[in-house]
C-alpha positions in Angstrom: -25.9 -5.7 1.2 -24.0 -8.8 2.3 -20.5 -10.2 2.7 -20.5 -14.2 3.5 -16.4 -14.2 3.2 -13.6 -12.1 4.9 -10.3 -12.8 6.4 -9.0 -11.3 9.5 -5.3 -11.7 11.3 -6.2 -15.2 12.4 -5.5 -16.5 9.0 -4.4 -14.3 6.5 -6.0 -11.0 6.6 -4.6 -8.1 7.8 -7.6 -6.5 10.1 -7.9 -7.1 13.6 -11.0 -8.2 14.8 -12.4 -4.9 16.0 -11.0 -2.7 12.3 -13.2 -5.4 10.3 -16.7 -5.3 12.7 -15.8 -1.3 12.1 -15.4 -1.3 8.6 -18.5 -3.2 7.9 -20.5 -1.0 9.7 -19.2 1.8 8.1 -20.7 0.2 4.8 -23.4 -1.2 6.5 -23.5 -4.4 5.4 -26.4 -6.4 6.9 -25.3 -10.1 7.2 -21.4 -10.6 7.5 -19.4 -13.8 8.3 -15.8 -14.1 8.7 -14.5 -16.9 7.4 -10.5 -17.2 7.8 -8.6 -20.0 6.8 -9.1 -23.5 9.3 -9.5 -20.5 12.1 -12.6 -19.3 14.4 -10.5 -16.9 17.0 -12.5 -14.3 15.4 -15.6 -16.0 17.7 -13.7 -17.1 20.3 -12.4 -13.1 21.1 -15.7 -11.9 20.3 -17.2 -14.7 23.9 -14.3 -13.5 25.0 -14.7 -9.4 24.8 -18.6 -9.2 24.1 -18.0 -5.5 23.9 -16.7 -5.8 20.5 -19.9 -7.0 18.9 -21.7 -3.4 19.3 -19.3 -2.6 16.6 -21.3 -4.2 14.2 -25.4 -3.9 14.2 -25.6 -6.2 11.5 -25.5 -10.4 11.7 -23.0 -12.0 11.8 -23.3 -15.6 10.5 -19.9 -17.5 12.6 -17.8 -19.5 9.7 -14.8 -20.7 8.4 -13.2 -21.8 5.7 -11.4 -25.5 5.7 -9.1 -26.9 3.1 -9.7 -30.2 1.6 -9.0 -32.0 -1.2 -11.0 -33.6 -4.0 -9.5 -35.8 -7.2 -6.2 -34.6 -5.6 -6.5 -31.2 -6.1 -6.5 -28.5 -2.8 -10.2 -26.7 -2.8 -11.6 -25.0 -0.1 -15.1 -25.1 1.6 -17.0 -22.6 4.0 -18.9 -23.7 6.9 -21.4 -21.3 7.7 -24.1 -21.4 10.9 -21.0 -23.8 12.9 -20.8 -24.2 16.4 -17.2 -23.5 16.1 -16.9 -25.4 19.8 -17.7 -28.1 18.0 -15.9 -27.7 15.2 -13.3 -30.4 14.3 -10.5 -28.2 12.5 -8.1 -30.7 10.7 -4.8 -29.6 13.1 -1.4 -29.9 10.6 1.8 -28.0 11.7 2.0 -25.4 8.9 4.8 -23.8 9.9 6.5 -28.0 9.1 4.3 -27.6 5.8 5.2 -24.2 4.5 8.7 -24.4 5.3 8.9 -27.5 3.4 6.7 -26.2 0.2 9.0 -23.1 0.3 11.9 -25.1 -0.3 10.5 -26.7 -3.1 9.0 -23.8 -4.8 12.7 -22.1 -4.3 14.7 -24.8 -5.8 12.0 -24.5 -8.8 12.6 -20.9 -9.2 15.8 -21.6 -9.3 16.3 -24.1 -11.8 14.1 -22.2 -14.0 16.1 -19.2 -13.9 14.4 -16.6 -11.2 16.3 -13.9 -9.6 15.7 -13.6 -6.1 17.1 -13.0 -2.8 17.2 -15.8 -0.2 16.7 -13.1 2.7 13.3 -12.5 1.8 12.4 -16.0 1.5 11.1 -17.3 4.9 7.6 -18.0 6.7 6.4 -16.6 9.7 2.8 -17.7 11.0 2.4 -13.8 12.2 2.6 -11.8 9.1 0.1 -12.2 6.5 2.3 -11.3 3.8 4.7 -14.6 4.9 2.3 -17.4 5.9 2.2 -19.1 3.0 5.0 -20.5 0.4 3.4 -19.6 -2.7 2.6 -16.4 -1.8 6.0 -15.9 -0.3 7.8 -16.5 -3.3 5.7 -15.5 -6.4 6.3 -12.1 -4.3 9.7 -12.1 -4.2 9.9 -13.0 -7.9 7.9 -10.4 -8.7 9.9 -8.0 -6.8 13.2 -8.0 -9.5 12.4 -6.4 -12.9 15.2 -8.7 -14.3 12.4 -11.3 -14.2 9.9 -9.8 -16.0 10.1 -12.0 -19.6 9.7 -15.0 -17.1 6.9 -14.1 -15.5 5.4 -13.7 -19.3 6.3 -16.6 -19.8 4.7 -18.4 -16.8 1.0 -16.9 -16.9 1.5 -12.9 -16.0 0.6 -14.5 -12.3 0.5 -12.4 -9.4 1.4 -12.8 -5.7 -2.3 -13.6 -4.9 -3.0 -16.0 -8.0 0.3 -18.0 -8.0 -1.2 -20.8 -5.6 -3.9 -21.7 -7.5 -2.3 -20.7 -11.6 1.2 -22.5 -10.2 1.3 -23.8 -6.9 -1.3 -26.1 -6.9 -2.2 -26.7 -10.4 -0.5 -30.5 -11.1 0.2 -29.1 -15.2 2.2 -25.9 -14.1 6.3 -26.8 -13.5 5.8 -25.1 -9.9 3.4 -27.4 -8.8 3.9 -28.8 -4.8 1.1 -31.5 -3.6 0.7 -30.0 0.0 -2.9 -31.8 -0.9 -1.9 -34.8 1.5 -2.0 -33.2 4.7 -5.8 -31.9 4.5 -8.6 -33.7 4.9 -10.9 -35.1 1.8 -13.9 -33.4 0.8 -16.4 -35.5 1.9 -15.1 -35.8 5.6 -14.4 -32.2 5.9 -18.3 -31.8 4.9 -18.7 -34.4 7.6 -17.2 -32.3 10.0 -19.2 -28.9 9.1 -22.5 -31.0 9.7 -21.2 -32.2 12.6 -20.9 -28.5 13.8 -24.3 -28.0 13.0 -23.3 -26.0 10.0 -24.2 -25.4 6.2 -21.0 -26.6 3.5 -20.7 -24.3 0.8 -18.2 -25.1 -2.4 -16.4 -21.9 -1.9 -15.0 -20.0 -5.4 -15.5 -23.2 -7.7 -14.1 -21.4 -10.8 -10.4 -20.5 -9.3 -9.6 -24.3 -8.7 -7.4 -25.7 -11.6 -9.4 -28.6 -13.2 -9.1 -29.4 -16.4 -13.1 -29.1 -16.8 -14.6 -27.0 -14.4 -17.9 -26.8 -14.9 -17.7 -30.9 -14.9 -15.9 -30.6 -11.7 -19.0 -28.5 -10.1 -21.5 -30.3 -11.4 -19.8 -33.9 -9.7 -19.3 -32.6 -6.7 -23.1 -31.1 -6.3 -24.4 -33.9 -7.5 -22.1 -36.4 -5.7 -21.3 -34.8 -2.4 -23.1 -33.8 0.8 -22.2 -30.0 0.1 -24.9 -27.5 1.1 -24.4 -25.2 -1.1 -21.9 -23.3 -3.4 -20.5 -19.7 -3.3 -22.6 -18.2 -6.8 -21.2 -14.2 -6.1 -17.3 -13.3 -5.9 -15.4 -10.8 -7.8 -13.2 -12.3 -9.9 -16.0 -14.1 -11.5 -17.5 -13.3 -14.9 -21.0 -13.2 -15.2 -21.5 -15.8 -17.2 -19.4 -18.0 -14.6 -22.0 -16.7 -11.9 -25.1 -17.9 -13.8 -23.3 -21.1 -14.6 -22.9 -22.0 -10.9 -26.7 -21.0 -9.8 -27.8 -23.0 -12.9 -26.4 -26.2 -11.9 -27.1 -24.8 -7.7 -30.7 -24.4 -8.7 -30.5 -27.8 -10.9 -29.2 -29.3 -8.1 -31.4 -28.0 -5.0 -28.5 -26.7 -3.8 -28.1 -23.3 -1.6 -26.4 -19.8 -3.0 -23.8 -18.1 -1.0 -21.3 -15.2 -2.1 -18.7 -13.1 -0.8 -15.3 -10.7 -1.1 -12.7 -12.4 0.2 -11.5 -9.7 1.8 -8.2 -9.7 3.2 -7.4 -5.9 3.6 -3.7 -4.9 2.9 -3.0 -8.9 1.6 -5.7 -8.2 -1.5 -5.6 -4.6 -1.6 -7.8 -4.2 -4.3 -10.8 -6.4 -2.8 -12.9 -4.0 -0.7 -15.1 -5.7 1.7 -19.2 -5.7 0.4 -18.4 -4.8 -3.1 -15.4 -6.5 -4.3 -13.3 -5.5 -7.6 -14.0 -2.3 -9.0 -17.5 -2.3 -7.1 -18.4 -5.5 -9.3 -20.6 -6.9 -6.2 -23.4 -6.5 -4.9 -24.9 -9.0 -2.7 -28.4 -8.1 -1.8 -29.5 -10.4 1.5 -31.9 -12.1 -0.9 -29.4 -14.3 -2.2 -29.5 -16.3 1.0 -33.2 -15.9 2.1 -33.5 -19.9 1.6 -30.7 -21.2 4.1 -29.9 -17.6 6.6 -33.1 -19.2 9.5 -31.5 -22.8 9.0 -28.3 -21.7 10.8 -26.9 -20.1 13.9 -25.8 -16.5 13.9 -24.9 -14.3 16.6 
């Protein structure tokens, strides 16, 4: 079994470096990589403290995942196999960008009627629960049962799906462009190649376009991407075929994953998802895992 996506406490995940090498070796996983969010200090403590990697017998495949943006929406794409010395991570001051999506996202839950209290709406870079806006205050929303006929109203969302049902979907009345501070998606595939690493389309179906298979299919068959993550866990089946139809259509590499993030997704377990709904046998990468660098 495999796990090609996990967050630690470089991005947002709550394990440290050594809990996560730990925890998949206690479910002894075979091929890992951690991919947190525009972050590779996993790798660079793991040169640093060598130690660490007897924690884990498996491989680990060193990756990230980078934000870009494509027809103005935010998406997100892995790099897998990098050099992450060489890797060109698009450098924004998020503390400068979250502070100013949090204002905005307050003055909307405001003016549409949200309780909430102003003391628990701040960011801070070193908690996981507070690094980003979105997450930040669909949480505090959530918190006061007075709200509960709103958040009916507004999709049911939680604190984890309020970025992509809300926050970064232009038709929802939350919705905050942060898209102009990341790179596009062709340049950020640039970048991975550059690296020496695979591009994968990582969770297609989450992103809020109108048309969503026509939005994979266009970007596999008009983009440099590698590959596109096919296995995730809040995928349907049929939405899992779908992608390796148009993958396989489009000579295109497989890739799948958790997103695990510990205590931030508490009901993701690391190597088999939702409710045990993956997985991943090493198989599913047996076409691109000798093209790339692991350690």
């Amino acid at each position: 079994m495999i796990d090609l996506h996990m967050h630690t406490h470089y991005s947002d995940g709550t394990d440290n470096l050594s809990e996560l090498l730990q925890n998949a070796e206690n479910k002894k996983l075979e091929i890992i990589s951690i991919t947190d969010h525009d972050q590779i200090g996993s790798y660079q403590e793991l040169e640093n403290h060598p130690s660490l990697r007897k924690l884990f017998s498996g491989m680990i495949i060193p990756g990230s995942e980078l934000k870009a943006v494509y027809r103005g929406i935010a998406i997100e794409v892995l790099a897998y196999g990098i050099d992450y010395k060489k890797l060109r991570i698009h450098q924004i001051d998020q503390d400068e960008v979250q502070n100013e999506a949090l204002k905005e996202l307050t003055r909307r839950m405001e003016q549409l009627g949200f309780r909430y209290n102003l003391e628990n709406l701040y960011i801070d870079r070193t908690d996981p629960a507070k690094q980003w806006a979105s997450y930040v205050v669909a949480s505090e929303m959530l918190r006061h049962p007075e709200n509960e006929e709103l958040v009916k109203k507004y999709g049911n969302f939680t604190a984890t799906s309020f970025f992509r049902m809300h926050a970064s979907n232009p038709k929802s009345v939350f919705y905050y462009d942060e898209s102009v501070h990341f790179l596009s998606l062709p340049e950020t595939i640039e970048r991975i190649h550059e690296a020496g690493g695979l591009a994968f389309l990582a969770h297609p179906f989450l992103y809020p376009f109108d048309d969503k298979v026509e939005m994979i299919e266009e970007i596999l068959k008009t983009t440099k991407i590698d590959g596109i993550e096919a296995e995730y866990p809040l995928f349907s089946s049929e939405e899992r075929e779908t992608i390796k139809k148009y993958a396989h259509q489009y000579h295109k590499y497989i890739s799948g994953g958790s997103d695990y993030h510990a205590k931030t997704k508490p009901d993701i377990e690391m190597g088999t998802g939702k409710n045990h709904n993956l997985n991943i046998s090493k198989d599913l990468v047996k076409d691109w895992i000798e093209q790339v660098r692991t350690i």
